[in-house]
SEVEX-832694 format. One record per residue (C-alpha): x, y, z; residue in one letter. Coordinates in pm, whole numbers, padded with zeros to 5 digits, always signed. Layout:
BEGIN
XYZA;...
This chain:
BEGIN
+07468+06210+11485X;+07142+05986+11398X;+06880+06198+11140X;+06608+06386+11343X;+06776+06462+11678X;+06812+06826+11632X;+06714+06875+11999X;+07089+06901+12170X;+07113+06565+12431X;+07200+06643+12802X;+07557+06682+12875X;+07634+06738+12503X;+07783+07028+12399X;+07715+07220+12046X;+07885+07111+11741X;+08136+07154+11620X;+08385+07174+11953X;+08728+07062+11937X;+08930+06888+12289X;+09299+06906+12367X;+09478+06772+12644X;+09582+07001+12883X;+09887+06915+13150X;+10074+06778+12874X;+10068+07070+12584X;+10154+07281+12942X;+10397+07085+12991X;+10568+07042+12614X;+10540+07423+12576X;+10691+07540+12879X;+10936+07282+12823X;+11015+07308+12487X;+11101+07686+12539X;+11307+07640+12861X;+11501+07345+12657X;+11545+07613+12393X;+11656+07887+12625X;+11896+07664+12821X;+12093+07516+12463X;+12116+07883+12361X;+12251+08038+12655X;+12438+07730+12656X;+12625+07793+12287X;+12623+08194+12393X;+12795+08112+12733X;+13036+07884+12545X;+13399+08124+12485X;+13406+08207+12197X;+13768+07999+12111X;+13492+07698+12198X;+13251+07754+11940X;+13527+07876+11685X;+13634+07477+11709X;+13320+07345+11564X;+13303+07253+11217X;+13022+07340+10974X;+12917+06927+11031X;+12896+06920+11388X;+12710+07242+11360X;+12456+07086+11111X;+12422+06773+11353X;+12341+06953+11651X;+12067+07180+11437X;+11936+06841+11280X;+11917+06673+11644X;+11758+07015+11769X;+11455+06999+11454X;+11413+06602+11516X;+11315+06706+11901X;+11109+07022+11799X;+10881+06736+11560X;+10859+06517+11835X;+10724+06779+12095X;+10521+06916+11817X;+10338+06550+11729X;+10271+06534+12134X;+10132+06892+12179X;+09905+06917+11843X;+09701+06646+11948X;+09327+06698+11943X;+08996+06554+11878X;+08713+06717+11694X;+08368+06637+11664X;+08121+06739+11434X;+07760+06684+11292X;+07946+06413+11050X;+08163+06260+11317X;+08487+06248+11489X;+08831+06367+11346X;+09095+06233+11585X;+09458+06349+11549X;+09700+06155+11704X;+10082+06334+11650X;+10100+06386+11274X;+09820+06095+11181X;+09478+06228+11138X;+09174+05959+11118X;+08825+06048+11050X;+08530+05832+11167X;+08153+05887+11059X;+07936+05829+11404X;+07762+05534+11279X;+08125+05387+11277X;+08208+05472+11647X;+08016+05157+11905X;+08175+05381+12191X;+08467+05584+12379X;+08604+05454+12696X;+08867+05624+12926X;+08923+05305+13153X;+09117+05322+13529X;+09445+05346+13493X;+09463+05398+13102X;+09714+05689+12984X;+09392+05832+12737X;+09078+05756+12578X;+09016+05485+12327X;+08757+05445+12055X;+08562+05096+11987X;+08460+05088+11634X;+08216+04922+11436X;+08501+04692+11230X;+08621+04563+11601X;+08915+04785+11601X;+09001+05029+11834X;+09204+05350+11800X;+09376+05591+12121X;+09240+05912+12134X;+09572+06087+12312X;+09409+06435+12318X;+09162+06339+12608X;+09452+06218+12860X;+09360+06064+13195X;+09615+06316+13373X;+09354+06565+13303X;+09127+06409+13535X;+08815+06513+13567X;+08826+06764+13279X;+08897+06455+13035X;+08634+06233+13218X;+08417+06546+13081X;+08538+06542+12779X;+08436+06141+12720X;+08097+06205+12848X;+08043+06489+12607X;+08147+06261+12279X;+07899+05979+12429X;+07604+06199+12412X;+07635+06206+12052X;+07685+05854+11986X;+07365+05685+11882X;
C-alpha cells in the first residue's frame, strides 16, 4: 500500500484480512468425511474371513492410496489469499508466494475463468485459486476489495 494513504479507500476492507473460497472447501470437507465414512463402514461391513485375507502389503497400499487422497483434498481446501500493509501472500495448494504491492499491476477474475489471476510487474501472472468464480458474487467482492489497495 503506497506511503501516506492511511485514510482506508472505499470498498477496501482493514488490513490484514485473509479470503478463502467457499463452495469448494464445502465441498472437499463434506466430501472428504463422507469418503472417509463410506471406506470405513466399507472395511467394518466386510466379514471378517474377508479382511482376515489381506496381507500386511495390501493393507499398507490401501492406507498409502488413502494419505495420497487426504494431501490432495488438503492442497485444494487450504487455499487462501492474504493481504496485508506489505502485500499479498497467495497460497495456492502447498506453494505459498509472496508479492510486495508495488509488484502487483492488477487482479482480474475474467468471464468464464475458474479463479482470479494476478498481473505482475515482471509480466508474469500467477492464479489466485482461493477467490473462485463459483463463488460468484462473494469472489467478485473479494477482487474488488484487493484492487482498492493496489496503487
Amino acid at each position: 500500500m503506497p506511503a501516506g494513504s492511511d485514510a482506508p479507500r472505499p470498498g477496501s476492507v482493514p488490513l490484514p484480512h485473509t479470503w478463502r473460497p467457499l463452495g469448494v472447501r464445502m465441498v472437499g470437507i463434506a466430501g472428504g468425511v463422507f469418503l472417509l465414512a463410506c471406506f470405513v463402514a466399507l472395511w467394518l461391513l466386510l466379514p471378517a474371513s474377508v479382511r482376515a485375507d489381506f496381507d500386511l502389503f495390501q493393507r499398507l497400499t490401501a492406507i498409502t492410496v488413502g494419505l495420497l487422497i487426504a494431501a490432495a483434498w488438503y492442497s485444494i481446501v487450504r487455499c487462501k489469499v492474504t493481504a496485508s500493509d506489505e502485500g499479498l501472500v497467495v497460497v495456492n495448494g502447498y506453494k505459498v508466494y509472496e508479492y510486495e504491492w508495488a509488484q502487483i499491476v492488477s487482479i482480474k477474475l475474467l468471464r468464464g475463468a475458474p479463479w482470479a489471476v494476478l498481473d505482475l510487474s515482471d509480466g508474469t501472472t500467477r492464479p489466485v485459486i482461493a477467490l473462485q468464480a463459483t463463488d460468484g458474487d462473494r469472489a467478485i467482492a473479494a477482487v474488488r476489495e484487493i484492487r482498492s489497495h493496489l496503487s
